[in-house]
C-alpha positions in Angstrom: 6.6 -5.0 -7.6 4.7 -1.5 -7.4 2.5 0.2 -10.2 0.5 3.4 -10.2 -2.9 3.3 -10.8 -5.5 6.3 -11.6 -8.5 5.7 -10.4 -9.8 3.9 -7.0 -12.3 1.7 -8.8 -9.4 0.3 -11.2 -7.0 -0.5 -8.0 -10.2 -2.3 -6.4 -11.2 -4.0 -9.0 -6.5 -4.7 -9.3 -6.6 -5.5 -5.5 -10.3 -8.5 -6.3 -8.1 -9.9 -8.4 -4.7 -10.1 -6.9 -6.3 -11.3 -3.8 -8.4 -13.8 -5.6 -4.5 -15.0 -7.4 -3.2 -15.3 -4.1 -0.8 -12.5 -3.9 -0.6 -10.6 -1.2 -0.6 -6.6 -1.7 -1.0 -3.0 -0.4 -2.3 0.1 -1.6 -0.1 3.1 -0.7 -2.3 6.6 -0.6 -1.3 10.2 0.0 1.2 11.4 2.9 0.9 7.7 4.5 2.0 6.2 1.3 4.4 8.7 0.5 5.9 7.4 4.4 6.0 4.3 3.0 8.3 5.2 0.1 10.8 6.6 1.9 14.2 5.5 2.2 15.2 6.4 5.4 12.5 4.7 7.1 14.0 1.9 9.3 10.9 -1.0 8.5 7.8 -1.4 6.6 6.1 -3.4 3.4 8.2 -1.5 1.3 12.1 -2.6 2.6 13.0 -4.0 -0.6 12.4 -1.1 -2.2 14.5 0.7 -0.1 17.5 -1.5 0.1 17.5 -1.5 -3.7 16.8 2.5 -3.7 19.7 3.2 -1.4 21.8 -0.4 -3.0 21.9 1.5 -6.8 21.4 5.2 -6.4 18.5 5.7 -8.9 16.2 6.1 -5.7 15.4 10.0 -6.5 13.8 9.4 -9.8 11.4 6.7 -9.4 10.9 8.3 -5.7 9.7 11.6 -7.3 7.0 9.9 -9.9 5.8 7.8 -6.9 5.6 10.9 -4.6 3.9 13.4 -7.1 1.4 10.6 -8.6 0.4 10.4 -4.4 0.4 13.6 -4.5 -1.7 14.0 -7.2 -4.4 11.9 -6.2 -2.9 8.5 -7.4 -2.4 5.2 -5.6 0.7 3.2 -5.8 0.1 -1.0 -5.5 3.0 -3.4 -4.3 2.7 -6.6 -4.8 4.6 -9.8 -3.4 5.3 -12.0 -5.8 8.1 -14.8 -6.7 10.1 -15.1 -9.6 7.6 -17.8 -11.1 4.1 -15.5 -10.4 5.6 -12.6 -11.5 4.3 -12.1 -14.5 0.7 -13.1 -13.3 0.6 -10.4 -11.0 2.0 -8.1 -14.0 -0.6 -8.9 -15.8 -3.0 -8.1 -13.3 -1.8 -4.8 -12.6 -1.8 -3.5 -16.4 -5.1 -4.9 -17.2 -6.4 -2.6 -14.6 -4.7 0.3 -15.9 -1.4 -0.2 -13.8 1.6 2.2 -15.0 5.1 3.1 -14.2 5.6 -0.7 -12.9 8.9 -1.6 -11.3 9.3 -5.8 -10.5 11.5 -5.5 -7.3 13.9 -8.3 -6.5 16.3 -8.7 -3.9 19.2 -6.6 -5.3 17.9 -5.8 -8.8 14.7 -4.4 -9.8 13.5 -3.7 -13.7 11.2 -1.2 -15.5 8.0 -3.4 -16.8 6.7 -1.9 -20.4 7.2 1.6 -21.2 5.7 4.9 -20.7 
């Protein structure tokens, strides 16, 4: 799953307890993060994201939130996490003002709460 977050003390305080859950995570920042994102990129943390990108077509959309809140200063937090910790991790990420969350499976992926 990936969320935006505002501020760098919200996604540490996120990434303390994601990491003290178990989950494993990244933080994507600026140009590098934006790298990331992209959907031509052969490899990288975010191939899921990709497949599903390229797989349903809505890729340019969600892309261009994720690339202006990088390029505003924002950092974007993926997430690995099953069907059964999913919600866990959710919780984690909107507690510490997470936003614009997408949970990412293997061919599907939903919008998590609104706004």
């Amino acid at each position: 799953m990936v969320a935006i977050l505002d501020r760098e003390p919200d996604v540490r305080d996120a990434v303390d307890s994601l990491g003290a859950a178990g989950y494993q995570f990244e933080v994507l920042r600026g140009e590098e993060g934006k790298e990331h994102l992209d959907p031509s990129g052969e490899e990288g943390a975010m191939a899921t994201l990709k497949r599903l990108f390229n797989a349903f077509g809505d890729q340019h959309r969600i892309l261009d939130r994720l690339y202006t809140e990088l390029d505003e200063g924002k950092l974007v937090v993926s997430v690995e996490a099953g069907p059964d910790d999913a919600e866990e991790a959710i919780r984690i990420l909107r507690d510490h003002g997470g936003e614009f969350v997408w949970r990412l499976g293997k061919w599907t992926f939903n919008r998590i709460g609104d706004g």
